[in-house]
C-alpha positions in Angstrom: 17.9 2.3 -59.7 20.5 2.0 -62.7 23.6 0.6 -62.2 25.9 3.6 -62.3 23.1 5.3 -59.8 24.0 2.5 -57.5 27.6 2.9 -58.0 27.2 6.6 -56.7 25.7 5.6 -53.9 28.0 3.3 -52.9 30.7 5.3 -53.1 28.7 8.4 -50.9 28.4 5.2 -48.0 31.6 4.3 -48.5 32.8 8.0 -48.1 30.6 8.3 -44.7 32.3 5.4 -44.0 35.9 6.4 -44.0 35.0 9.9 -41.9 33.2 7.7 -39.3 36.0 5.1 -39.0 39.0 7.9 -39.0 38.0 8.1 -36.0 39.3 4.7 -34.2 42.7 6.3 -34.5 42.1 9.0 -32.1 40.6 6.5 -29.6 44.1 5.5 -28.3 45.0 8.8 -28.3 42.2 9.9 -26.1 42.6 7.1 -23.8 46.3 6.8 -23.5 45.8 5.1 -20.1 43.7 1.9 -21.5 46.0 -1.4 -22.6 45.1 -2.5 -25.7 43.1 -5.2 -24.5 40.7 -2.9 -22.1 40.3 -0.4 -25.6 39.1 -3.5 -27.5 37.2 -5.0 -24.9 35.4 -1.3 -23.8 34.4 -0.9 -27.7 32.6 -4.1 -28.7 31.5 -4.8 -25.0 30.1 -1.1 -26.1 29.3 -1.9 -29.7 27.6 -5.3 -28.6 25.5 -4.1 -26.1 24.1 -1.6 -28.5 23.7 -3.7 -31.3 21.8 -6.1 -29.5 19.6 -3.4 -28.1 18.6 -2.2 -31.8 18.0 -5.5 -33.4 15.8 -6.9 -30.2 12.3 -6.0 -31.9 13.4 -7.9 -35.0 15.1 -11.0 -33.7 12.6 -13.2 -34.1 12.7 -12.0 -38.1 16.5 -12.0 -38.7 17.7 -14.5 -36.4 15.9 -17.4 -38.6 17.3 -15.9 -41.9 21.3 -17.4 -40.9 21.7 -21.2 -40.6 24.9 -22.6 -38.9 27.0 -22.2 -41.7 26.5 -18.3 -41.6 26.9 -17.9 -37.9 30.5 -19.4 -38.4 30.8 -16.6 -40.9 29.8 -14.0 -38.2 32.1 -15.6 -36.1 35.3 -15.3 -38.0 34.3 -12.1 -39.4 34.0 -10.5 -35.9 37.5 -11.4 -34.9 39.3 -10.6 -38.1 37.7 -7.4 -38.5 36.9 -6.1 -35.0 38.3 -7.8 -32.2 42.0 -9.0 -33.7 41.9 -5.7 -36.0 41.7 -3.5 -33.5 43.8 -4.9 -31.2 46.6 -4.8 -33.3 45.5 -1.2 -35.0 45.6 -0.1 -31.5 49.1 -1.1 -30.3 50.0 0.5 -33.5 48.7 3.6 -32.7 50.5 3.4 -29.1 53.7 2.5 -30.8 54.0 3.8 -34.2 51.7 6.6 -33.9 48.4 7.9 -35.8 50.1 8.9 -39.0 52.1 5.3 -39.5 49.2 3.1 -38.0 46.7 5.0 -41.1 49.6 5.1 -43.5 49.9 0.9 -43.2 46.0 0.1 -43.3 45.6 2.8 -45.9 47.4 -0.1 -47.8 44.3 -2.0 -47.7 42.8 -0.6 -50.8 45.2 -2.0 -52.5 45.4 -5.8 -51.1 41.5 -5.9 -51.1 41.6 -4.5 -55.2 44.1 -6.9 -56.4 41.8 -9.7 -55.2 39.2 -8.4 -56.2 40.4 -8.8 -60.2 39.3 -12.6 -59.6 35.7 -11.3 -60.0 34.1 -11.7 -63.1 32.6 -8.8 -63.2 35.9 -6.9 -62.6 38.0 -4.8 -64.9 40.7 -5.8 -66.3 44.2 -5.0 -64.8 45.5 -2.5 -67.7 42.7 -0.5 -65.6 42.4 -0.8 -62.4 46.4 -1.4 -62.4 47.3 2.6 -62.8 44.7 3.9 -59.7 45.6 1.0 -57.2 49.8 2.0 -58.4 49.0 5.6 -57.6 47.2 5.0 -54.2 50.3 2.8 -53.0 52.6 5.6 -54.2 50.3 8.3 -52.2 50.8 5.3 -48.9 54.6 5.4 -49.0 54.9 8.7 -50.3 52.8 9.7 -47.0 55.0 7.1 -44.9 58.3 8.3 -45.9 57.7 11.7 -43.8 55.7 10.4 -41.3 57.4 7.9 -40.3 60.5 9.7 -40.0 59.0 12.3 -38.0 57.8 9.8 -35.6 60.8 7.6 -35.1 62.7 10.8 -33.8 60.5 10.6 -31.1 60.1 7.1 -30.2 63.0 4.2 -29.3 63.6 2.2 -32.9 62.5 -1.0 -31.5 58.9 0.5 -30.8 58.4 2.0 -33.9 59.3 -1.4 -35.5 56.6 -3.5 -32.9 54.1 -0.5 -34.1 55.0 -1.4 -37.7 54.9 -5.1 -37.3 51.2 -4.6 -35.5 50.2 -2.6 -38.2 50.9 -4.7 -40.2 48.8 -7.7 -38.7 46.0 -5.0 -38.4 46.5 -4.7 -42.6 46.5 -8.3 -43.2 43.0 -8.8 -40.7 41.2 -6.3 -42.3 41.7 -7.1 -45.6 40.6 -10.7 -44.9 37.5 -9.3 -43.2 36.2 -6.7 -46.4 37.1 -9.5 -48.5 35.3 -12.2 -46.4 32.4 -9.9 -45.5 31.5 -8.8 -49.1 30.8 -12.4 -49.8 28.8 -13.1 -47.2 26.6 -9.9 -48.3 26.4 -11.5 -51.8 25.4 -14.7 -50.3 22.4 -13.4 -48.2 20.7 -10.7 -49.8 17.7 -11.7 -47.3 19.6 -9.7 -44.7 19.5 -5.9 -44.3 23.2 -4.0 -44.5 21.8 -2.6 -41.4 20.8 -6.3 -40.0 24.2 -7.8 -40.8 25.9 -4.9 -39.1 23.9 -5.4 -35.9 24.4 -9.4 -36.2 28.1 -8.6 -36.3 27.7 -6.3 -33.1 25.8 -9.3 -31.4 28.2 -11.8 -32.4 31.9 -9.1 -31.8 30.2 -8.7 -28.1 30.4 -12.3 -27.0 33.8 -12.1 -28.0 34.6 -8.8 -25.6 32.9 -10.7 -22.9 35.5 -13.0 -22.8 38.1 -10.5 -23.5 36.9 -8.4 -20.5 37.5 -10.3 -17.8 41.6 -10.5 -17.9 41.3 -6.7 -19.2 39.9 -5.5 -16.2 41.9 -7.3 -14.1 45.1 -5.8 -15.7 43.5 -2.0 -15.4 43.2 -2.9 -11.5 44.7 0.7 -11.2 42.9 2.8 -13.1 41.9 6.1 -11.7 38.2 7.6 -11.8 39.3 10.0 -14.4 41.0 7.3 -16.9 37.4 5.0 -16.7 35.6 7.8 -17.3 37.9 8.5 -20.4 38.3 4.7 -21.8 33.9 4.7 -21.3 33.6 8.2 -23.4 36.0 6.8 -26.3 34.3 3.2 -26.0 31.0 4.7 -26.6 31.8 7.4 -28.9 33.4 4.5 -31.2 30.9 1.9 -30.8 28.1 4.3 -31.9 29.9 6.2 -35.0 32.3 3.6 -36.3 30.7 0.5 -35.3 26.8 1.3 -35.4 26.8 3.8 -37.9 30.1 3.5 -40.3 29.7 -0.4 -40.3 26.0 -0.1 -41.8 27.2 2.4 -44.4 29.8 0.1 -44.9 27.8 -2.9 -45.3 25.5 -0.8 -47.9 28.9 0.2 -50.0 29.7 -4.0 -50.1 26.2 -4.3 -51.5 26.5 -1.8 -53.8 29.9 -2.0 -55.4 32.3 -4.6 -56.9 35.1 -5.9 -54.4 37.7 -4.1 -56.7 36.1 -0.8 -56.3 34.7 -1.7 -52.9 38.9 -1.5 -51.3 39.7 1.9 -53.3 36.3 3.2 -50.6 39.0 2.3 -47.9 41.0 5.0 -48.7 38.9 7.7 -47.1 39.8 6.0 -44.0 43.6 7.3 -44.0 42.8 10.5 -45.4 39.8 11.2 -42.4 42.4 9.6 -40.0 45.1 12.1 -41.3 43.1 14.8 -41.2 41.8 14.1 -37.4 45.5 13.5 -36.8 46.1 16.8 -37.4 43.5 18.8 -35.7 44.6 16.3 -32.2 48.3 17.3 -32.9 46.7 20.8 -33.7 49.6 21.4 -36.9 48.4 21.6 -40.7 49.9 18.9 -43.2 53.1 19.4 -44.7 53.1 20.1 -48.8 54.5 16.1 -49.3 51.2 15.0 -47.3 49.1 17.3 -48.9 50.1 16.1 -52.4 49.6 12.5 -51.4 46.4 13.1 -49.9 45.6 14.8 -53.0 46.6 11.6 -55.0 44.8 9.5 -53.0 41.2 11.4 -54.3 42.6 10.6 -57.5 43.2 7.6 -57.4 39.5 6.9 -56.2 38.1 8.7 -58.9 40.0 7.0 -61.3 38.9 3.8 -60.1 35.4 4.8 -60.3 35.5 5.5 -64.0 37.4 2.4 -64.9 34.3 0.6 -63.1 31.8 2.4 -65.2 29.7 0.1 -67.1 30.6 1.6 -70.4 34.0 1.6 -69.4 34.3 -2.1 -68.2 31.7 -3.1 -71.7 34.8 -0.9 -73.5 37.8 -2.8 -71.7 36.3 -6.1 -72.2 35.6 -5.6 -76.0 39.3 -5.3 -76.5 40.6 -8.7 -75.9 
């Protein structure tokens, strides 16, 4: 396939991506019951059960293809962006709501596109600059009314722990996309699918040990509330971690870091969008016009990564 064929069909996974992750922010919601702890642990317990389960017939052909080295890359990778990510993303949610909690990792397109100027096959700044400028005016444009709808609801110091978690949530996740597209570039041997699964394998080790003091805390959970945290644990682990990470993985393959944390963006403006239908209200014309900005934003960035376009930039200097 050519290069800009490639570049399409990155950006379709990372597309399918963002719908099937949007939907970790409802999970909270949905299970309003669950500590953040039990929510994390129920997922990748969930999401390594299954991904261990899938990649059983071929172990014996993908196990052999990571040395140590890589499996210390697994390791890191599954905290930063599962286990530590969600945890954070999730008390978030419980404190700063849906809309605030999308609004700060929406930033993540543009922490994950500054870094990835270092690449040398990267556009210049003069024009990737304007897109990732518009996207972080979209984020705080979004932000300013969100946030000030929620914090009429909630006590100030909540909103600010929310904040502060989102925050941590922002910072872990942009290590992880940035982390994770290396490690696809270092072993092209392994499937996007594979390296998804090995992540599953690797993030349910880790929710074993996270289980055991999560249970104990949800001593009092009534027949209803398991049934709830088990629904939302499964639902997530099969959409967003089975199927969105593999499309993910396949975007990382496919497009340059810089482009690669514009993809991101389709994450807030799914979670939005779910955010609505839960709260059952349509956005107001100031979310609308950042959402709308957003799209633009990604396009944008999409054309300055055009081969001819990057050839063009480069010739200039």
């Amino acid at each position: 396939m050519s290069l800009s064929t490639n570049r399409l069909i990155g950006v379709g996974c990372g597309v399918a991506t963002g719908a099937l992750w949007g939907m970790v922010f409802l999970a909270p919601k949905f299970a309003p019951d669950a500590s953040p702890m039990l929510l994390s642990a129920g997922r990748y317990l969930a999401y390594g059960v299954l991904a261990a389960a899938l990649l059983a017939p071929r172990w014996n052909k993908v196990a052999p293809l990571l040395d140590a080295k890589a499996w210390r890359g697994l390791a890191w990778l599954s905290l930063a962006g599962n286990i530590v990510y969600y945890l954070f993303l999730v008390v978030s949610v419980h404190f700063a709501g849906v809309a605030a909690s999308a609004l700060i990792v929406g930033m993540v397109p543009v922490a994950v596109a500054v870094w990835g100027l270092k690449d040398p096959d990267a556009p210049p700044l003069r024009k990737v600059g304007p897109p990732i400028l518009l996207a972080a005016v979209a984020v705080v444009l979004i932000g300013w009314e969100s946030l000030s709808r929620e914090a009429l609801n909630r006590d100030v110091s909540q909103v600010l722990i929310g904040l502060a978690c989102g925050l941590a949530a922002l910072l872990s996740w942009s290590a992880y996309a940035i982390g994770n597209s290396r490690w696809m570039a270092r072993l092209p041997q392994v499937s996007a699918q594979d390296w998804s699964l090995l992540t599953g394998v690797v993030t349910g080790g880790f929710a074993l040990l996270l289980a055991i003091p999560a249970v104990v805390e949800a001593n009092g959970q009534t027949t209803d509330q398991w049934a709830r945290l088990a629904a939302a644990s499964m639902g997530v682990a099969i959409f967003a971690s089975i199927v969105g990470n593999a499309f993910w993985n396949q975007a990382s393959r496919l497009l340059p870091l810089s482009m690669l944390g514009q993809m991101i963006v389709f994450e807030t403006l799914f979670a939005f969008a779910y955010g609505y239908l839960w709260e059952s209200r349509w956005p107001t014309v100031i979310e609308i016009v950042a959402m709308a900005m957003m799209v633009v934003s990604v396009l944008w960035c999409v054309r300055a990564h055009r081969p001819a376009a990057v050839a063009a930039a480069e010739g200039d200097h």
